[in-house]
C-alpha positions in Angstrom: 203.1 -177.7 215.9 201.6 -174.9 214.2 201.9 -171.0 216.1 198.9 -168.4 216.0 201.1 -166.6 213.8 201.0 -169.3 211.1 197.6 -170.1 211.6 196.2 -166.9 210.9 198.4 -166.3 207.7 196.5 -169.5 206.8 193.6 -168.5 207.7 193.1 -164.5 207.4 193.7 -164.8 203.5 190.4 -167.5 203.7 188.7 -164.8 205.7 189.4 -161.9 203.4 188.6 -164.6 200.3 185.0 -165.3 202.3 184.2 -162.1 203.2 184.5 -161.1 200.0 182.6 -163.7 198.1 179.7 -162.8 200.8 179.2 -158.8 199.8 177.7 -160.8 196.8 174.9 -162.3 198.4 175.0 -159.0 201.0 174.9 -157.3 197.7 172.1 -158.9 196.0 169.9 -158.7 199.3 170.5 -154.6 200.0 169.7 -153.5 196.5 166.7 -155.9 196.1 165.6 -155.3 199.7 164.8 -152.1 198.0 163.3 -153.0 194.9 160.3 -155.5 196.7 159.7 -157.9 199.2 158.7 -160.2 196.5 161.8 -159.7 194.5 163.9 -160.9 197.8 162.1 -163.8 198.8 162.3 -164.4 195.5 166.4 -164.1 195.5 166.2 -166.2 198.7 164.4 -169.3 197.0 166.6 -169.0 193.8 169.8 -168.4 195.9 169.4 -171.5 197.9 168.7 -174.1 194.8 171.8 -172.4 193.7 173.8 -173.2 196.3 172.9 -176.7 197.2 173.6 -177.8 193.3 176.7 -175.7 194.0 177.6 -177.5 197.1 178.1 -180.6 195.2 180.9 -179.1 193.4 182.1 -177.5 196.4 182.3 -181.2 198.4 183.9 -182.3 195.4 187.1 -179.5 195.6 186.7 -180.2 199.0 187.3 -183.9 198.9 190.2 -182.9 196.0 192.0 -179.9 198.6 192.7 -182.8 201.7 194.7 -184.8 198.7 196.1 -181.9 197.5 197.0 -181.0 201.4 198.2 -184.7 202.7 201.1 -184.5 199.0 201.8 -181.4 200.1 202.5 -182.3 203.9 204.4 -185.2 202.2 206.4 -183.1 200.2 205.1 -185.0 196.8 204.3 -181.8 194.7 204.4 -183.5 191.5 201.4 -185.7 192.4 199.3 -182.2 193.3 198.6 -181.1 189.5 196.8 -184.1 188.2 194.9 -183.8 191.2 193.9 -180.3 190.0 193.9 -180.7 186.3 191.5 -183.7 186.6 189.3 -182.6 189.1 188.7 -179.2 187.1 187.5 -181.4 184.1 185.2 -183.5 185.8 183.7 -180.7 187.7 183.8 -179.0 184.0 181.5 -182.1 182.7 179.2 -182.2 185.9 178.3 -178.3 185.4 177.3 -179.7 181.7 174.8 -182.0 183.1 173.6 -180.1 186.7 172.6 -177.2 183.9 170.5 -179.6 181.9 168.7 -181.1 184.3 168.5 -177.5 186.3 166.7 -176.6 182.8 164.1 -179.4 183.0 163.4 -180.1 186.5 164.2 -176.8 188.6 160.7 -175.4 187.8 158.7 -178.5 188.5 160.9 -178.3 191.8 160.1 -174.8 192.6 156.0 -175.1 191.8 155.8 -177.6 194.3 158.2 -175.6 197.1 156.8 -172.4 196.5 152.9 -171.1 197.3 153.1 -168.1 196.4 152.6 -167.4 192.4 154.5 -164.0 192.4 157.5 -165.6 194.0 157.7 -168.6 191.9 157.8 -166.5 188.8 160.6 -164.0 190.1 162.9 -167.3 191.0 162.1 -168.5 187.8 163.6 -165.2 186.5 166.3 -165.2 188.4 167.4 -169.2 188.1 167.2 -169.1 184.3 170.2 -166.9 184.5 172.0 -168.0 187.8 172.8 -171.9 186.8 174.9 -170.3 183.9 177.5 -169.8 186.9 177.7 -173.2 187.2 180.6 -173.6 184.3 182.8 -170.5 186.7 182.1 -171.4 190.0 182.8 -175.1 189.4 186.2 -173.6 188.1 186.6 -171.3 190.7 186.3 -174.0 193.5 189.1 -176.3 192.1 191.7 -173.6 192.3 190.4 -172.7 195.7 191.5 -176.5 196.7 194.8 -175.9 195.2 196.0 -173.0 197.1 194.3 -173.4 199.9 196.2 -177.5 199.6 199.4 -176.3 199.1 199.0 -173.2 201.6 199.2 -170.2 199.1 195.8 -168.6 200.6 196.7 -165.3 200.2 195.6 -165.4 196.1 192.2 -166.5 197.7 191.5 -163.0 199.0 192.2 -160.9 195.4 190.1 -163.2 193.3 187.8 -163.1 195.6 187.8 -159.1 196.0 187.8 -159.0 191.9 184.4 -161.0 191.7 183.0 -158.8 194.6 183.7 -155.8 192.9 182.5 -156.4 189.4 179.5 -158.0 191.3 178.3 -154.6 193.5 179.1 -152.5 190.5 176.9 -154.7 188.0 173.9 -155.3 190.4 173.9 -151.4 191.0 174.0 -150.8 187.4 172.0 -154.2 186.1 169.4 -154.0 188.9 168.6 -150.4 189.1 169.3 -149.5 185.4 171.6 -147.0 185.7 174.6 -145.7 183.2 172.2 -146.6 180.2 171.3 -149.8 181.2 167.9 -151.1 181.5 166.1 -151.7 185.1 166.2 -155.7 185.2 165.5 -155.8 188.9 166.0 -159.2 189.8 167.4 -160.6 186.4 169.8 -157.7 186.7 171.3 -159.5 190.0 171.5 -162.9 188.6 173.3 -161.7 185.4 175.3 -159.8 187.4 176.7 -162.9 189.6 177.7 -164.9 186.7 179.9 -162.0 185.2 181.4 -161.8 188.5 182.1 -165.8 188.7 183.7 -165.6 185.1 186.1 -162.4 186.0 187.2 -165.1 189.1 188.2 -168.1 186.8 189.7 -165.5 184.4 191.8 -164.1 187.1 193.3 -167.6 188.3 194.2 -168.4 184.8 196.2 -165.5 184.4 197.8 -165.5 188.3 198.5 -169.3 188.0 199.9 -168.7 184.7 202.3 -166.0 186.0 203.5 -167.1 189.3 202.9 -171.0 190.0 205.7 -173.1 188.9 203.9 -176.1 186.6 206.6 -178.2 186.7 206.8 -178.1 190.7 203.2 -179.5 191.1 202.4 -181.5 188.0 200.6 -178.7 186.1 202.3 -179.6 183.2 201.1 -183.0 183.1 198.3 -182.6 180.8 197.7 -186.1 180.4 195.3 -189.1 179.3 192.2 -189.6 182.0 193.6 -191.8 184.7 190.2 -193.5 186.3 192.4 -194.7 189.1 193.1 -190.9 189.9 189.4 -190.2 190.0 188.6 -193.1 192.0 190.4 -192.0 195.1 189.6 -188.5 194.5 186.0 -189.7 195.1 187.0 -191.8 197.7 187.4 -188.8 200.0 185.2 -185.9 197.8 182.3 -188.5 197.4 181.3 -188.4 201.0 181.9 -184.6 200.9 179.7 -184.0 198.4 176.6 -186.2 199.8 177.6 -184.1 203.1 177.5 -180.6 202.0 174.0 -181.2 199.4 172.5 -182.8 202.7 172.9 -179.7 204.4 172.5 -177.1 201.9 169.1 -179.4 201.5 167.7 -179.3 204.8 168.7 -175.5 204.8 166.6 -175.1 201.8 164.0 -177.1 203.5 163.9 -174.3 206.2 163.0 -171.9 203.9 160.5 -173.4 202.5 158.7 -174.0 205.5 159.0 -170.2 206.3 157.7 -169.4 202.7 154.5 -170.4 203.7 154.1 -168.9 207.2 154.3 -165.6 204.9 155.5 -163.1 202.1 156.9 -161.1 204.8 158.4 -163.7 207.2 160.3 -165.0 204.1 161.8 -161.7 204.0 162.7 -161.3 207.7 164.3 -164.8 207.1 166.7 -163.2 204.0 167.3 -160.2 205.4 168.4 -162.7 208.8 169.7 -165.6 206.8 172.5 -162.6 204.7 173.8 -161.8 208.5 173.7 -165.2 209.4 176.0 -165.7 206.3 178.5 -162.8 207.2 178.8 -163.4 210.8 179.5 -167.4 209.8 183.0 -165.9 207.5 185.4 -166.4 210.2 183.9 -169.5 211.3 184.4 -171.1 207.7 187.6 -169.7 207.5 188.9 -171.2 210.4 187.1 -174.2 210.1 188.6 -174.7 206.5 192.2 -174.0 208.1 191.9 -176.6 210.7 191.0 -178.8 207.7 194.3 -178.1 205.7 196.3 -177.7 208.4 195.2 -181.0 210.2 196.0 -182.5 206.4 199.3 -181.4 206.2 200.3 -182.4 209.6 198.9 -186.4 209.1 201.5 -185.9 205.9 204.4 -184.7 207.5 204.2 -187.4 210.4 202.3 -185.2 213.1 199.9 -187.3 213.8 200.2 -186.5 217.3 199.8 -182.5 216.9 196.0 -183.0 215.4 194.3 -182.8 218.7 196.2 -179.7 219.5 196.3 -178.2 216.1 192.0 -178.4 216.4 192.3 -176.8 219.9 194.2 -173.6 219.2 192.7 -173.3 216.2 189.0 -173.6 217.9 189.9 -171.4 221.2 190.8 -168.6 217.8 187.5 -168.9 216.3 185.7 -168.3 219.4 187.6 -165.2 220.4 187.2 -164.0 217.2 182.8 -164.8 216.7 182.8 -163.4 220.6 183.9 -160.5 219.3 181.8 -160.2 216.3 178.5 -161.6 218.1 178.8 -158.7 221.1 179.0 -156.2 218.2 175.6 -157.5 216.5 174.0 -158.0 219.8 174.4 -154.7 221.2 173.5 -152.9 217.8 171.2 -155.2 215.8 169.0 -152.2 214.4 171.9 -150.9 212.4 172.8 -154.0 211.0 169.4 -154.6 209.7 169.2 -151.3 208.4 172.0 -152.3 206.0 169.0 -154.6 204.3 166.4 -152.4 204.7 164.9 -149.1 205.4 161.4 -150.4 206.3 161.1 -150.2 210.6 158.6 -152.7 210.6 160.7 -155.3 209.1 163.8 -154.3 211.0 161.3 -154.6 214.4 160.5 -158.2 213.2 163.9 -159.6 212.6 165.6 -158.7 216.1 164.6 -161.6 218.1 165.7 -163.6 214.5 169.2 -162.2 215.5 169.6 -162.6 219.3 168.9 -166.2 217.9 171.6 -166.6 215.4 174.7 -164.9 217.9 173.8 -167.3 220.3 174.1 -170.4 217.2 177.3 -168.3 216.3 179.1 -168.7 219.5 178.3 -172.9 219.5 179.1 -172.9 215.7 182.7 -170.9 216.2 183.7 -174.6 217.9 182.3 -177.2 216.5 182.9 -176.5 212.6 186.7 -176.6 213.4 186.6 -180.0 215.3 183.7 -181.2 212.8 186.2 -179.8 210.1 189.2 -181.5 211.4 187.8 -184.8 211.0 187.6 -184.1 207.3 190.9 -183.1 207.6 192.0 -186.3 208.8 190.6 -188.1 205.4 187.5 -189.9 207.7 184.8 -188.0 205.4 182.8 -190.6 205.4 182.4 -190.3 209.2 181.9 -186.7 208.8 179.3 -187.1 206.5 177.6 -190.1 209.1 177.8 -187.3 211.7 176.1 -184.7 209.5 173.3 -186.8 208.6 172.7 -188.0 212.0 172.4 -184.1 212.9 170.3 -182.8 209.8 167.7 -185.8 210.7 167.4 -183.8 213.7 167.5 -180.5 212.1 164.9 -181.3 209.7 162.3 -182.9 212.1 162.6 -179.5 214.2 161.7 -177.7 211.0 158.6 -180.0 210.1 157.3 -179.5 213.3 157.8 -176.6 214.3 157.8 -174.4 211.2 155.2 -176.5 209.2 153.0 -177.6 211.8 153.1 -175.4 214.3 153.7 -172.1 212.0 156.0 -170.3 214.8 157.8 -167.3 214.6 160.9 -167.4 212.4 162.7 -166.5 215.7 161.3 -170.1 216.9 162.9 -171.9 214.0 166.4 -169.7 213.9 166.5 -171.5 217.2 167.5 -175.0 215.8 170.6 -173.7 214.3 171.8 -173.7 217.8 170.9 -176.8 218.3 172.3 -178.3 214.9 175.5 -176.9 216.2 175.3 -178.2 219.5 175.1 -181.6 218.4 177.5 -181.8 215.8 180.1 -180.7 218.2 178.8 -183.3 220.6 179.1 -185.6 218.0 182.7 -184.6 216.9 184.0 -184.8 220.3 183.0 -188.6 220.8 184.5 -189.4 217.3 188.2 -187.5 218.0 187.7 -189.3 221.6 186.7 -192.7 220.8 186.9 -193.6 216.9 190.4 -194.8 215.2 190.8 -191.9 212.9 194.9 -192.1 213.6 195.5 -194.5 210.7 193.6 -193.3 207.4 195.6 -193.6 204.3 194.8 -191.3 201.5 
């Protein structure tokens, strides 16, 4: 059974990593929060096609980092590189193709999301760069399964740190045009994210290099394309992947449903959506530890410490979001103010935030059970559950965003609902379902 001790030297690492990674998006946000309210709706629309054509590599590593976990629990380190090694160069080929057809399609995709012709041209901007981060971050996500699968998390939290900081100093100087450089404004952020991803893969080559031992885990076994490998890799990752596009999807959905109530609600809704993000970094962090850590344990035997492992590891989280949600509760004007100087759209985006610390407090729970279960190798259960949820999710959305036109605070308010449900959802699957038995 794991202590609190070794859970957080799991998980803190993820946290640092996370928190990181996040002053990007906090990053972009702030300085263009300051350049126009076109500018960050605009970041908003681009950011979110982004992510949920990133989220399919991301499901992928995902699917790739229980493997890499369960060998590890089993003690089979050889069998861990291949795991790696091949994932990285599928992921390496699906960048190829999610950039072509990003190329072609994303602005037919974007005319018919966005009203607003100002907006659609400053996403256009700002995409045309951002999918070149596809080739990094596609990198970047398959040695985040590794260390995370073999429990070496602490890596997680320099590379992360190193993207962060090339990041903030590139979008000052890219964004603003200082030290020489031109003002790019938007453009300047975009550019400014892909530099950052590529410092990231560079620093994993070089750290793995140095201080992993190859022969240990099967890095050294640089060999011929085993379609059997890939096969059960996708097994597991294939069901992650449908799970995570689902949701980034219907997340996208919600913002295009605010985009037309309004230029300015779409801010309030960025400006809300970058908190939402940073207040969600523990959550993810501990939600991704109960996902390892439940992995390991089905490897070494402890099939009977799951239930437990999920409980401590849940109790954690919502000690920790308590603590964080009081904090943004009692002082939500200085948060804002982070994002923006304007009072008017710091007034509008308060009730956005009561909103999304209540969701937080629901979500510190239910992503480390909901987690777990993807831990135990059941992802296609997991990704059952999610659906089941999002059809939820996205009928709130339709009615209430696009057909009623409420109040962004109004449709904040299903993510506590989404979160409600999936943990209602987890507990009857850990409660009733066979999940004991799953052979990876």
């Amino acid at each position: 059974m794991y202590t609190n001790k070794q859970i957080w030297n799991v998980s803190s690492p993820i946290f640092l990593s996370l928190l990181a990674q996040t002053i990007i998006g906090v990053t972009d946000t702030a300085f263009l929060g300051r350049v126009g309210e076109v500018e960050l709706g605009a970041s908003a629309m681009g950011s979110l096609f982004y992510i949920c054509v990133f989220t399919i590599a991301f499901g992928f590593s995902t699917g790739s980092q229980i493997i890499i976990a369960r060998r590890n629990g089993e003690g089979n380190y050889k069998d861990v590189g291949p795991v790696m090694i091949q994932g990285t160069f599928f992921l390496l080929g699906m960048a190829f193709i999610l950039f072509c057809l990003s190329k072609l399609m994303a602005p037919g995709i974007m005319r018919f999301l966005v009203s607003s012709d100002k907006i659609f041209d400053s996403t256009m901007i700002f995409l045309n760069w951002r999918i070149i981060g596809f080739f990094f971050a596609f990198v970047n996500v398959m040695f985040r399964a590794l260390y995370i699968g073999i429990t070496r998390t602490r890596v997680l939290t320099i590379s992360a740190a190193v993207m962060a900081l090339v990041n903030v100093i590139l979008a000052y100087t890219l964004i603003f045009g200082h030290f020489g450089f031109p003002r790019m404004g938007i453009k300047g952020a975009a550019i400014a994210s892909v530099i950052a991803e590529a410092s990231s893969v560079l620093f994993f080559l070089v750290y793995t290099k140095i201080t992993v031992d190859f022969k240990k885990y099967g890095l050294n076994q640089f060999r011929s394309f085993e379609i059997q490998l890939l096969v059960r890799v996708l097994r597991i990752s294939s069901f992650t992947m449908m799970q995570y596009f689902l949701s980034m999807a219907t997340w996208f959905v919600f913002f295009v449903a605010v985009e037309r109530l309004g230029q300015r609600q779409l801010a309030v809704a960025n400006i809300v959506r970058s908190i939402y993000v940073v207040m969600l970094i523990p959550v993810n962090a501990l939600s991704t530890t109960s996902n390892t850590l439940v992995s390991n344990a089905i490897g070494a035997g402890g099939v009977n410490q799951v239930i437990q492992i999920m409980n401590k590891i849940a109790r954690f989280s919502f000690l920790i979001v308590f603590s964080v949600v009081a904090l943004v509760v009692l002082f939500p004007e200085a948060v804002l103010s982070v994002y923006t100087n304007e009072s008017a759209l710091i007034a509008e985006s308060v009730n956005s935030v009561y909103v999304i610390s209540f969701a937080m407090l629901i979500a510190s729970v239910s992503n480390v059970y909901f987690n777990g279960i993807s831990g135990t190798g059941n992802t296609s259960s997991a990704l059952m559950l999610e659906t089941i949820t999002l059809v939820f999710y996205t009928g709130y959305i339709f009615l209430v965003g696009v057909y009623l036109k409420a109040p962004v605070a109004i449709c904040f308010f299903i993510e506590a609902l989404y979160y409600l449900l999936l943990l209602t959802g987890s507990f009857i699957y850990l409660k009733k379902a066979n999940w004991q038995s799953k052979k990876l």
